[in-house]
N, C-alpha and C positions, 0 to 999 in steps of 0.2 A: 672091665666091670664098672669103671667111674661113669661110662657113659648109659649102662641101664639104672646105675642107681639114681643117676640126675633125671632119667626119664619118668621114673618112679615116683620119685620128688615133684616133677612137676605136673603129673598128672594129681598125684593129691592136692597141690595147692590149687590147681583146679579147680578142684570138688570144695573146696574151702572157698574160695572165692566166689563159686557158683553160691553155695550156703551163705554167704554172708550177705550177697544181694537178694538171695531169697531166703530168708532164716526162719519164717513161720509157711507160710504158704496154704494157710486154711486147715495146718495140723494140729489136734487138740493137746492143747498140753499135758503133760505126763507130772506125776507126784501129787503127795496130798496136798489139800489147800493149806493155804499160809495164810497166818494172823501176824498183826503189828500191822507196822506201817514199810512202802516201799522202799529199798534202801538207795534207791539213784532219787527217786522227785517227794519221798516224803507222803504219797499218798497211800490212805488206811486202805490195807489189801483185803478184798472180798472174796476171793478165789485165788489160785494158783500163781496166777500172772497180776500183776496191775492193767487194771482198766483205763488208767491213764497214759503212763506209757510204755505199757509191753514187757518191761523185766520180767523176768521168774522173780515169785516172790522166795523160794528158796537158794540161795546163794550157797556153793560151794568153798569152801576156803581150805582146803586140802592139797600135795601136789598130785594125787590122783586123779583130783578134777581136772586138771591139765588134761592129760591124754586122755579122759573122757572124751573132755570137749573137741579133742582132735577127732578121736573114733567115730562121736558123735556127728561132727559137722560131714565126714565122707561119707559115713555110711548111708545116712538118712538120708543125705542126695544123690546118692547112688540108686536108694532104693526106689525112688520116682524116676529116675534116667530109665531104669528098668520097664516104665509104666510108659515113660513119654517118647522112647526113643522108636521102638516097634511102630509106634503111631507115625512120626516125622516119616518112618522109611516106606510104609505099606498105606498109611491116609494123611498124609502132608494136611492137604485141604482140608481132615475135617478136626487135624488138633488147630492148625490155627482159627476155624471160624467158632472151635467151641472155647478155645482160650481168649477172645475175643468177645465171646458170648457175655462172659463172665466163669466158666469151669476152670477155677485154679487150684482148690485143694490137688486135684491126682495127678496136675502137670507140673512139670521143670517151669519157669518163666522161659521164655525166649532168649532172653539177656543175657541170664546163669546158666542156661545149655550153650548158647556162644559163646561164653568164656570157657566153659570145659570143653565146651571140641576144639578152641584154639589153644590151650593146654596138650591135649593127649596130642592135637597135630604138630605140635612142635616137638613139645617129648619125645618121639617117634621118631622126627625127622630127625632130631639131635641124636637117639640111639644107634639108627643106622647108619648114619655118617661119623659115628664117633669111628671104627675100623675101617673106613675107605681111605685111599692110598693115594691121589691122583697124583702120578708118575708119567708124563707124557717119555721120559725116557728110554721106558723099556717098548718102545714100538719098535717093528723090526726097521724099517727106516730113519734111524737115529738121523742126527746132524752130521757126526764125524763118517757115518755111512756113505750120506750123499757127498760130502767134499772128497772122499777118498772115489768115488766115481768119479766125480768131476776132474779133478785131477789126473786120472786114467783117459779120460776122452780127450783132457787139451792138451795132455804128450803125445796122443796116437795123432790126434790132429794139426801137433806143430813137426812132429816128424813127417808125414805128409808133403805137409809145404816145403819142408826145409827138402823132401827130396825133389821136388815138383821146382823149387829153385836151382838147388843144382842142376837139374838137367838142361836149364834155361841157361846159366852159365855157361855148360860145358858143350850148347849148339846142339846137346840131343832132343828139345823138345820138342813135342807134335804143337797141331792145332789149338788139343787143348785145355795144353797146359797152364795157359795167361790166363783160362778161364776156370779153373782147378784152383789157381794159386786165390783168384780173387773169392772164390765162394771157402777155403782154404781161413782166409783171414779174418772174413765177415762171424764162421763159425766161432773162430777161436776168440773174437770182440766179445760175440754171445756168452759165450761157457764162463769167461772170465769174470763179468758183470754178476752171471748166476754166480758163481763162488763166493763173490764178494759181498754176496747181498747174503747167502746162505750164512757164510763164516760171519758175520755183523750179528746175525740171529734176529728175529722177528722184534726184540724188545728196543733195539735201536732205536727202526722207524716208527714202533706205538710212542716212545719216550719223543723223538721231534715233534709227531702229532699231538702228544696233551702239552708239550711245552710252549705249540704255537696256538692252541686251543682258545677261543675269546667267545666266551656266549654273549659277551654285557653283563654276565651275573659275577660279579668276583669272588663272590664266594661259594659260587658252586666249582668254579674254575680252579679255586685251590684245592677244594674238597678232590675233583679227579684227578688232581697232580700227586696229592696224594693217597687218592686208589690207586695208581700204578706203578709209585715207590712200594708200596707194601697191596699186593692183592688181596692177599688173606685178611687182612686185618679191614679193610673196604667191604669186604662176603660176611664179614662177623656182623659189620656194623650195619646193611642191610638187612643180614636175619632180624639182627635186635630192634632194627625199626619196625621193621616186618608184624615184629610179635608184639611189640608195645603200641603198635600205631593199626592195627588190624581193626579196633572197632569203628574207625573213620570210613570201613568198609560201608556202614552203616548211613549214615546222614548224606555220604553222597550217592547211596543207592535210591534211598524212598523218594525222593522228587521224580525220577525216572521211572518209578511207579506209579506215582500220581500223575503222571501226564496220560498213562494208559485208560485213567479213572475220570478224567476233566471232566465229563458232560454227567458220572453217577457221583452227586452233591452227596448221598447216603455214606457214601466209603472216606473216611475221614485219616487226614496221616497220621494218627495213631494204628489204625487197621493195616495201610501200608509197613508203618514201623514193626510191627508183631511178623505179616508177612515177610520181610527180606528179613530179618533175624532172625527166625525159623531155617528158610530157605539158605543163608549163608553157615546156618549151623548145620547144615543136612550138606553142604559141600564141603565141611571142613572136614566130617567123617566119611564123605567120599573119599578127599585124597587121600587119610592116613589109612584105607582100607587100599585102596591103588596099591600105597607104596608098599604094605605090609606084602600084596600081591605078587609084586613085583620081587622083593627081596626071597622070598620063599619057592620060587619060580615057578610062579603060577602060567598057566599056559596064554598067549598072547593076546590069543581071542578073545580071553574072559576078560585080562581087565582094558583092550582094548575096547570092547563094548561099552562097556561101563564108562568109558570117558569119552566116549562118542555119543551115546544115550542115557546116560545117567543123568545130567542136568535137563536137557533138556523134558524127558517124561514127567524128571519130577516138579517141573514148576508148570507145567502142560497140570500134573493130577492136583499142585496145589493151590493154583489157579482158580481151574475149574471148581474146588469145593470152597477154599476162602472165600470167594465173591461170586459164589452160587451161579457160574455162568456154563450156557449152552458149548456145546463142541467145537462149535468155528471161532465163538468169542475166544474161548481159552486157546485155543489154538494157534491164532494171531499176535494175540498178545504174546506168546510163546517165544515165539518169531523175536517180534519185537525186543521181547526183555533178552536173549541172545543178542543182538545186537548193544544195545544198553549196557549189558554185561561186560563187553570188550570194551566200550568207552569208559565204564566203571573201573576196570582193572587197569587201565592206561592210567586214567586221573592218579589211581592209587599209587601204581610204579611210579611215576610221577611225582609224587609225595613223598615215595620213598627215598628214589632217590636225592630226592632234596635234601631229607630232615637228613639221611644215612651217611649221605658224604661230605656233608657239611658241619658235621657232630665233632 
């Protein structure tokens, strides 16, 4: 149960997170107007809020304004996720050219819907992996399985020889037995080698390989010496870069959009920036829906489609309505940011594993 209640936790801080980056978003404030003066900058309050700088001119000092304000800060942003998210999956294209436009009271921000879908997608991820088991042992071809064959073939095949020699001794052998004895010996070189390498176990020759391992970076070089003293503890620490370093997704995406824009001076990297943070928040609830697919054993087809055509339709529809372009324009470019995308995910791997194994 620790791992849905952590999931639980982390989707609300989410939504808290998401609310903190967007905490008004064009909504009118609630409660009667306040009189005095503000109590954060001191200025005389005319309404509700200060006109200066934004407090509620009503202050809570209660402990049930606490969980208010927890209530408050999910729910409210929840209840535009409800508004914005419809849009992201059925008109990409026209929440971003209208949130772009200036339409931001009834939308999420781009930035605070990024943060919540890389919340619920970790959450998620962390849920379902909290009861997996990986056991490579219980495969029916264990280790001690295969040495006990092997062992079985180089007695059947040293008894062989041994009688293929004796008969050489004792003047009864044919033609060809010289030539028995030598394919005889060659086998029994082979099976041996394999046992030796099997009985060693695979972690041996990984541990010579990262111990003679030299990138030139010494301290990436100690970082994989020790990912492979402890694996687990290396998979941790790339989730956690994973999930703390995610919105670098960001900055090295929009230049690879703006290169698609060079010759239209109107499309400014702000309008790119709105676009890939839409767009990478619209893939972050692709996978957590994949994987939820997946765990509840959705049939192959379905969410095999979906990860064969779910990116790319949707930046083909969001394309085409963010920057108002014809069929072949958006379609090209389609293309293009596909490719872009795999150089973008390398850079990032890339990063990760830097910051991950080097921590």
């Amino acid at each position: 149960m620790s791992g849905e209640f952590a999931a639980a936790g982390d989707i609300a801080t989410g939504a808290l997170i998401g609310r903190a980056v967007e905490p008004k978003a064009g909504e009118h404030g609630a409660g009667e107007d306040a009189h005095g003066v503000c109590l954060n900058c001191g200025t005389a309050l005319i309404g509700s809020f200060c006109h200066a700088c934004g407090q509620n001119g009503h202050v809570h000092k209660t402990l049930t304004s606490i969980g208010h304000d927890l209530l408050h800060g999910v729910f409210h942003f929840e209840g535009k996720v409800w508004r914005t998210v419809p849009m992201l999956v059925t008109r990409p294209g026209g929440l971003t050219r209208r949130y772009i436009d200036g339409e931001r009271a009834r939308f999420v921000s781009p930035l605070a819907l990024f943060l919540f879908f890389v919340f619920l997608m970790f959450a998620t991820f962390h849920s379902l992996e909290s009861g997996t088991d990986f056991n490579f042992d219980k495969t029916p071809a264990t280790r001690a399985e295969k040495l006990a064959k092997l062992d079985g073939e180089i007695a059947s095949t040293q008894a062989k020889l041994n009688r293929a020699q004796q008969r050489i001794a004792q003047g009864k052998a044919d033609d060809d037995d010289q030539g028995d004895i030598v394919g005889y010996q060659a086998t029994l070189s082979g099976l041996r080698v394999a046992r030796t390498s099997i009985a060693a176990g695979p972690e041996q020759g990984r541990t010579e390989a990262v111990n003679n391992l030299n990138t030139g970076w010494p301290a990436l070089d100690k970082g994989v010496r020790k990912a492979n003293e402890n694996p687990e503890l290396a998979l941790y620490k790339l989730q956690s870069s994973a999930y703390k370093y995610s919105w670098a997704l960001i900055p090295i995406s929009v230049p690879f959009v703006a290169l698609l824009f060079l010759w239209r001076r109107r499309f400014k990297l702000y309008d790119h920036a709105i676009f890939v943070t839409y767009s990478l928040a619209f893939m972050m609830l692709l996978a957590t829906t994949i994987s939820l697919l997946m765990t509840i054993g959705a049939p192959a087809w379905l969410y095999g489609n979906m990860i064969a055509f779910g990116p790319p339709v949707h930046l083909f529809f969001q394309l085409r309505g963010a920057y108002q372009l014809n069929w072949f324009s958006a379609l090209w470019r389609t293309f293009a940011l596909l490719i872009f995308a795999t150089i973008t995910l390398t850079l990032f791997g890339i990063l990760l594993l830097g910051l991950g194994l080097m921590e």
